[in-house]
C-alpha positions as CSV (number, residue, x, y, z in Angstrom):
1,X,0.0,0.0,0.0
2,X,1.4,3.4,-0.3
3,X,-0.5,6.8,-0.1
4,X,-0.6,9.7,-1.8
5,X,-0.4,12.3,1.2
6,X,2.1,10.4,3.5
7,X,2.5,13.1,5.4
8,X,-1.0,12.9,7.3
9,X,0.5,9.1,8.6
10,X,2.2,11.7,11.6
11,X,-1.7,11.9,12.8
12,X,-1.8,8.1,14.2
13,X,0.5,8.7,16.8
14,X,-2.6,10.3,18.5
15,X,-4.4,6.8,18.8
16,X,-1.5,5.4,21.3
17,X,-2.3,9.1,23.4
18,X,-6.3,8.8,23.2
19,X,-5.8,4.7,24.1
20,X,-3.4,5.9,27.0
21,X,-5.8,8.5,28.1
22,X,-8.6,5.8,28.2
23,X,-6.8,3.8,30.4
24,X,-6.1,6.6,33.0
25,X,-9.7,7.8,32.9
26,X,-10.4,4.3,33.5
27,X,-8.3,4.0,36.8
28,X,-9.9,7.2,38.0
29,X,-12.8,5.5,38.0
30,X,-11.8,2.6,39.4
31,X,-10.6,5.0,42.5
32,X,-13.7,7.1,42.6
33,X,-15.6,4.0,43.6
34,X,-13.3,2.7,45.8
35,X,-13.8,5.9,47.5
36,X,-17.4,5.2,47.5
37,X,-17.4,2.2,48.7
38,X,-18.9,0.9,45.2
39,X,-16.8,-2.1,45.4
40,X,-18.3,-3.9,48.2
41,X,-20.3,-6.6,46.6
42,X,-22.3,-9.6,48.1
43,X,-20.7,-12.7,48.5
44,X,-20.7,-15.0,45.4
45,X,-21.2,-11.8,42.8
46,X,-18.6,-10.7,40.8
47,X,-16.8,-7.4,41.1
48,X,-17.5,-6.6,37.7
49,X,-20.7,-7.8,36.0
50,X,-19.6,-6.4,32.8
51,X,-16.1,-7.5,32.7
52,X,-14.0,-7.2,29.5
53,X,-17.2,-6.8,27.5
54,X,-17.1,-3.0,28.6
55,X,-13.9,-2.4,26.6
56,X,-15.5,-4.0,23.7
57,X,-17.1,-0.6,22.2
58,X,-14.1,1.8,23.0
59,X,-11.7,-1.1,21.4
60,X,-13.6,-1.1,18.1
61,X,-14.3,3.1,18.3
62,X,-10.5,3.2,18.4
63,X,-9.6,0.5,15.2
64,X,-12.3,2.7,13.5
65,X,-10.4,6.3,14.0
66,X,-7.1,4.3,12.8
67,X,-9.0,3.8,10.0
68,X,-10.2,6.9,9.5
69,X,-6.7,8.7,10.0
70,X,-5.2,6.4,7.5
71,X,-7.5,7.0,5.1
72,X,-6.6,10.8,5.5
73,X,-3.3,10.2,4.1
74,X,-5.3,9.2,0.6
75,X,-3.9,5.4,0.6
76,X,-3.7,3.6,-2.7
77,X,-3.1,0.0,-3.3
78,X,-3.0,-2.9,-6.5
79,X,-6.8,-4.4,-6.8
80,X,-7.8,-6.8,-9.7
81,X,-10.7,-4.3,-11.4
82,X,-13.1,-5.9,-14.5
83,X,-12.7,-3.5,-17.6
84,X,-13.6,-3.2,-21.3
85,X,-9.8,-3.2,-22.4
86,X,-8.5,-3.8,-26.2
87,X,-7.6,-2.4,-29.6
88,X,-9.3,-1.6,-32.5
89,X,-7.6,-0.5,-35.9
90,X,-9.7,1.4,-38.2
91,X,-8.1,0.2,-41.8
92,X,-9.7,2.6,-44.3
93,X,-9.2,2.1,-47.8
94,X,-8.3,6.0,-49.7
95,X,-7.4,4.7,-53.1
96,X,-9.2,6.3,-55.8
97,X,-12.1,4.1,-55.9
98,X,-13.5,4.9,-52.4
99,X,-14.3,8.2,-54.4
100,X,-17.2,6.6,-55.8
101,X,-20.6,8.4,-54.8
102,X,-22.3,5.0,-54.8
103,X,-22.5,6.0,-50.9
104,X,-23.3,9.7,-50.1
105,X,-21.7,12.1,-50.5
106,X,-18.7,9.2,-51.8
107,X,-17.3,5.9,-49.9
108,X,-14.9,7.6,-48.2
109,X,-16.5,10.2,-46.6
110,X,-19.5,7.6,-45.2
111,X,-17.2,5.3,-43.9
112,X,-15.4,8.8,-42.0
113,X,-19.2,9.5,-40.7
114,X,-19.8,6.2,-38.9
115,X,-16.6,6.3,-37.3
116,X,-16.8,9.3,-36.1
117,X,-19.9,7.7,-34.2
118,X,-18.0,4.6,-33.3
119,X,-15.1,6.5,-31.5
120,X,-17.2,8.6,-29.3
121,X,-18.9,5.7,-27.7
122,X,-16.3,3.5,-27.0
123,X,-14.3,3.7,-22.8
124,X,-11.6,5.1,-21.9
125,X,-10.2,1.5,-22.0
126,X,-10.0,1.0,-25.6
127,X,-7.1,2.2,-27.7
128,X,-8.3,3.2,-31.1
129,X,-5.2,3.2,-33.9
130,X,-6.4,4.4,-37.5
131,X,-4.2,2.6,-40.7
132,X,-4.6,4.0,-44.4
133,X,-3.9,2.3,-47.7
134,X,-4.2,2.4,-50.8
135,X,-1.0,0.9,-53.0
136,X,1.0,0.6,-49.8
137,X,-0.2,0.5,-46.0
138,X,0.6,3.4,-43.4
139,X,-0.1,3.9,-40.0
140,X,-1.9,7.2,-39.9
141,X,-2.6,7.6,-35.8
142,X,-0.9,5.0,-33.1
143,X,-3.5,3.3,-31.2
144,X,-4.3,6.0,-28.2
145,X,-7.7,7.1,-25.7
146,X,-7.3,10.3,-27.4
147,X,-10.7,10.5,-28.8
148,X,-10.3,14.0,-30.1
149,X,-6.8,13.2,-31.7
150,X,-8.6,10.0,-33.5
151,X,-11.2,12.0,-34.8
152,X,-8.6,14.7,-36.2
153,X,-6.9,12.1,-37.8
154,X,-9.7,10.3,-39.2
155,X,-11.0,13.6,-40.4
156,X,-7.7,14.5,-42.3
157,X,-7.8,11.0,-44.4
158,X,-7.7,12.0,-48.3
159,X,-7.7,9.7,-51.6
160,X,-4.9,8.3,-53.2
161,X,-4.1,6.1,-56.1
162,X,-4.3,2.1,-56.0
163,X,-5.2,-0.5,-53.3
164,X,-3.3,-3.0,-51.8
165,X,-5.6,-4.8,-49.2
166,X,-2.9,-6.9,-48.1
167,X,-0.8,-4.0,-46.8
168,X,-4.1,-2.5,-45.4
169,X,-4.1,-5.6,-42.8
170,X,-0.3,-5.9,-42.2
171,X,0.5,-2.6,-41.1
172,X,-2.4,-3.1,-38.6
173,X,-1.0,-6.5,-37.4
174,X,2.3,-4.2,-37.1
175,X,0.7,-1.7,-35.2
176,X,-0.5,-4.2,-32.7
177,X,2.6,-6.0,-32.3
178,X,4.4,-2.7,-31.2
179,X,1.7,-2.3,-28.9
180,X,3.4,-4.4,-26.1
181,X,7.1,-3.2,-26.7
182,X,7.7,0.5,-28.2
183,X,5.6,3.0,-29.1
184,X,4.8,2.7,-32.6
185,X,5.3,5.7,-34.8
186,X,3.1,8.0,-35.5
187,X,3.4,8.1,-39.3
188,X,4.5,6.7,-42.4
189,X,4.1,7.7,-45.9
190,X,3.3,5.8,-48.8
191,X,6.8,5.8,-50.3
192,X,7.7,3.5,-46.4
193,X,8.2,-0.2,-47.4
194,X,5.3,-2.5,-46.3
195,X,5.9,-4.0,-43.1
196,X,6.6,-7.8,-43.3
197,X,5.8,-9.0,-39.7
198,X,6.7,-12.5,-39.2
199,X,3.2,-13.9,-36.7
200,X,4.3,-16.3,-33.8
201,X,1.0,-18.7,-34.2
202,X,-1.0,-18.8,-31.5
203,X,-3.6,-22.2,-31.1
204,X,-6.6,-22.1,-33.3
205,X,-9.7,-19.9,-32.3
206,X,-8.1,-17.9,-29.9
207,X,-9.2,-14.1,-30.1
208,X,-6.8,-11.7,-28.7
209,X,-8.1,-8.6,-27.7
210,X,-7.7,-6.6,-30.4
211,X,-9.8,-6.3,-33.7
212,X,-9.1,-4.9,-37.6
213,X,-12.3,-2.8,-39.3
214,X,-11.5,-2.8,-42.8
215,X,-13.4,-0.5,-44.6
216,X,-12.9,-0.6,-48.3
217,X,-14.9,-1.9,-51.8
218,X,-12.7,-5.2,-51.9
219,X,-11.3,-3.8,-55.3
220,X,-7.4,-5.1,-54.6
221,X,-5.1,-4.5,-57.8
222,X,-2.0,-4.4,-56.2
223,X,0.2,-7.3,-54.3
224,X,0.8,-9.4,-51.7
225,X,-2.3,-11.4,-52.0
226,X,-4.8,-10.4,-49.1
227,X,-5.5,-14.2,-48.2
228,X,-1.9,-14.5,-47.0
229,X,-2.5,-11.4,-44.9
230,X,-5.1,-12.8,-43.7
231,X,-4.2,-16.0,-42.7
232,X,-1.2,-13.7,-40.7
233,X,-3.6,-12.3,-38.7
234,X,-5.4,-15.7,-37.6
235,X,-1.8,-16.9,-36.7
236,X,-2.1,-14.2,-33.8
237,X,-5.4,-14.3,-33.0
238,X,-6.4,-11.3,-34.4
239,X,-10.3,-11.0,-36.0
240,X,-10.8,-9.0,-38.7
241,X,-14.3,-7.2,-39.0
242,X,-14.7,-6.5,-42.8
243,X,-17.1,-3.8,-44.6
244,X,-17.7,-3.7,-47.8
245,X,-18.5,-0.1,-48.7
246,X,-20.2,0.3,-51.9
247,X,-22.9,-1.6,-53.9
248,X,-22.7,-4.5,-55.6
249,X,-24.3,-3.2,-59.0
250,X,-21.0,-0.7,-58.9
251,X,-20.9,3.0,-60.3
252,X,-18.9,4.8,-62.7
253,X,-15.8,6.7,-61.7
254,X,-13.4,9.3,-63.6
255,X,-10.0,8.9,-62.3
256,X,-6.9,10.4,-64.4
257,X,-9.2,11.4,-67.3
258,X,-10.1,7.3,-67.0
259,X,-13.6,5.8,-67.0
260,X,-13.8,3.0,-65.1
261,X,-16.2,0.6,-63.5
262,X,-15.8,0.1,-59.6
263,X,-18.3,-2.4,-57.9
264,X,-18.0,-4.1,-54.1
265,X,-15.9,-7.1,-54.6
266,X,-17.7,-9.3,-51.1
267,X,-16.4,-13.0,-52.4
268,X,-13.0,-11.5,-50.9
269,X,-14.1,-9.4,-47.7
270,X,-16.2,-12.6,-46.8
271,X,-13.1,-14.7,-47.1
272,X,-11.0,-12.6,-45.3
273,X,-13.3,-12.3,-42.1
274,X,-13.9,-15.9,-42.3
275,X,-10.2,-16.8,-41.9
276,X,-9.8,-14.3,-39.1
277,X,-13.1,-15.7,-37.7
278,X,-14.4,-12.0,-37.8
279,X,-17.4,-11.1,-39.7
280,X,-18.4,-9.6,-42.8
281,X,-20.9,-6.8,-43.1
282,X,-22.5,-5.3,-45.9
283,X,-22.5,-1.8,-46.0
284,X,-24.9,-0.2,-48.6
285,X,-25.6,3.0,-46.5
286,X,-24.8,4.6,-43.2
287,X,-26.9,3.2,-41.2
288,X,-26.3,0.1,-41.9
289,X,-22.7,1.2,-41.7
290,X,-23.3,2.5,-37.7
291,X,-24.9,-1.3,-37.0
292,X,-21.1,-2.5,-37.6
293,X,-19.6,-0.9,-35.2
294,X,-22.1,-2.2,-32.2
295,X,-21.8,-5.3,-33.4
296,X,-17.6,-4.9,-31.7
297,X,-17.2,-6.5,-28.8
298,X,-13.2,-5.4,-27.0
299,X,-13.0,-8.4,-24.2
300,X,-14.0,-7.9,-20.1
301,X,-10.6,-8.5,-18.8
302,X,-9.4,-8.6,-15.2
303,X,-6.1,-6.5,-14.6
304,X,-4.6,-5.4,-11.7
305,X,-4.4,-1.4,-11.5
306,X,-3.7,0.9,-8.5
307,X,-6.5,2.8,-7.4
308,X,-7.1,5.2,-4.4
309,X,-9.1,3.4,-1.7
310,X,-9.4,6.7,0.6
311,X,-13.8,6.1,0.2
312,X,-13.9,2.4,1.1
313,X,-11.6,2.8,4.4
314,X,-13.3,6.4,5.0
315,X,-16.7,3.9,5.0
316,X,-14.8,1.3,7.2
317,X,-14.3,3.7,9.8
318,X,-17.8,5.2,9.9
319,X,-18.9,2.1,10.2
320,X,-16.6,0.8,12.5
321,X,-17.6,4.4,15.1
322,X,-20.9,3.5,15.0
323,X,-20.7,0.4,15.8
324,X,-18.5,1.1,18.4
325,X,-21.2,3.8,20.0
326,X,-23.7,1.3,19.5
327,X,-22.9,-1.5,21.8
328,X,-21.8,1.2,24.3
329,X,-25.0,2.4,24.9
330,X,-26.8,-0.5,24.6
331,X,-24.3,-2.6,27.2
332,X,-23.2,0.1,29.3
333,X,-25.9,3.1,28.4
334,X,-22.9,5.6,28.2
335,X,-21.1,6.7,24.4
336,X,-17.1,5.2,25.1
């Protein structure tokens, strides 16, 4: 245990003076009865009907002011406390297809809307790390608590050229690994060589605490292949929620002075969250969008945490004082 005003500890040496006091009022007592002539009792009887029991109420009055004075000094100690704790890494897809107004006003900018949502109702518990790609993969915002910061970054995120799906999910599995040993950085730009993490397996179907949204239209033109990626991401344990954004019936798009089709491609989204044993969610507008992100679920864990405990001894005491004044008056009709 240690405390946050040690300082206030000085005040306990006043329990030894008020339990040394006790004891002196207690042979003056004894004395003014003596003087009495209180002590001269019938044969048989004892001297003292109530005996030790009459020391009972001061004895417990006096652990509760310990109590209390300790808590003064604002004590903290290590407790086990249930939490909502994990990681979720917003993937969104900016290459030029996510331009598409298939979604209102385009891809991009729905996907932006129902995050914004998402963010503000998640706890303080759970780190939010947002990961951009389109040709290459780059962490746009470390995973942080920061829900402002988050939604500034989010807000920021801006089209680019081609997609690389692939690269979308390994610099998210890079982001989490550096979660547990250095900070990871802050940014990388597009011309940053995709990470090549090398995944320790963990046993089948286990789920770490920590999730990948990918939001993107499934179009992937560029290498590695996304399945790999994938299956990289089941080796740690880490589910990947996909959302298609887009329809399936596609709309046209002018990109470079190009015309060119761009339609949801689910076969691949599906596979992905299948491998990861995530979950696949069809996103044709923002509502149905908003329904993804409930659908999350960061794990209850149990972690030890140091927390101030100054309330729950303050209640011990108060407790412990009445308790104290109530077998006094009720065995010896006096307060201690």
């Amino acid at each position: 245990m240690s405390f946050i005003w040690p300082g206030m500890l000085v005040s306990l040496f006043l329990v030894p003076l008020l339990i040394l006091f006790y004891f002196r009022m207690q042979r003056r007592r004894r004395r003014l009865a003596v003087s009495y002539g209180n002590l001269r009792v019938a044969p048989g009887k004892t001297r003292d009907r109530h005996g030790l029991r009459r020391h009972l109420p001061t004895a417990i009055s006096m652990a509760g002011l310990t109590i209390l004075l300790l808590a003064l000094a604002r004590p903290q100690m290590v407790v086990n406390l249930p939490r909502v704790e994990g990681t979720v890494i917003l993937a969104f897809d900016v290459s030029g297809s996510m331009g598409a107004d298939d979604l209102k006003p385009t891809r991009l900018e729905a996907a932006k809307t129902a995050a914004y949502a998402f963010v503000q109702g998640q706890p303080p518990s759970v780190q939010i790390g947002v990961v951009a790609f389109s040709d290459n993969g780059f962490v746009v915002q470390a995973p942080t608590a920061d829900q402002e910061t988050i939604l500034t970054t989010i807000n920021r995120l801006g089209l680019q050229s081609g997609t690389s799906v692939a690269n979308g999910i390994l610099a998210s599995l890079n982001t989490i690994a550096t979660l547990d040993t250095q900070p990871a950085p802050r940014l990388y730009t597009n011309q940053t060589p995709a990470p090549t993490p090398t995944p320790t397996a963990v046993p089948p179907g286990t789920a770490v605490p920590a999730v990948i949204v990918l939001l993107t239209d499934g179009e992937n033109n560029e290498s590695p292949d996304p399945l790999t990626a994938a299956e990289a991401a089941a080796d740690r344990g880490v589910r990947i929620y996909t959302v298609g954004i887009g329809s399936a019936a596609g709309t046209i798009l002018q990109v470079d002075g190009f015309t060119i089709h761009t339609e949801l491609n689910e076969a691949i989204l599906q596979r992905i969250s299948q491998i990861t044993g995530g979950a696949y969610f069809s996103a044709e507008n923002e509502a149905e969008l908003l329904t993804v992100y409930e659908n999350l679920d960061p794990q209850l864990v149990v972690k030890p945490e140091e927390m101030e405990v100054t309330s729950v001894l303050a209640g011990a005491s108060i407790l412990a004082l009445l308790a104290g004044g109530a077998l006094s008056v009720l065995w010896l009709g006096r307060l201690p």
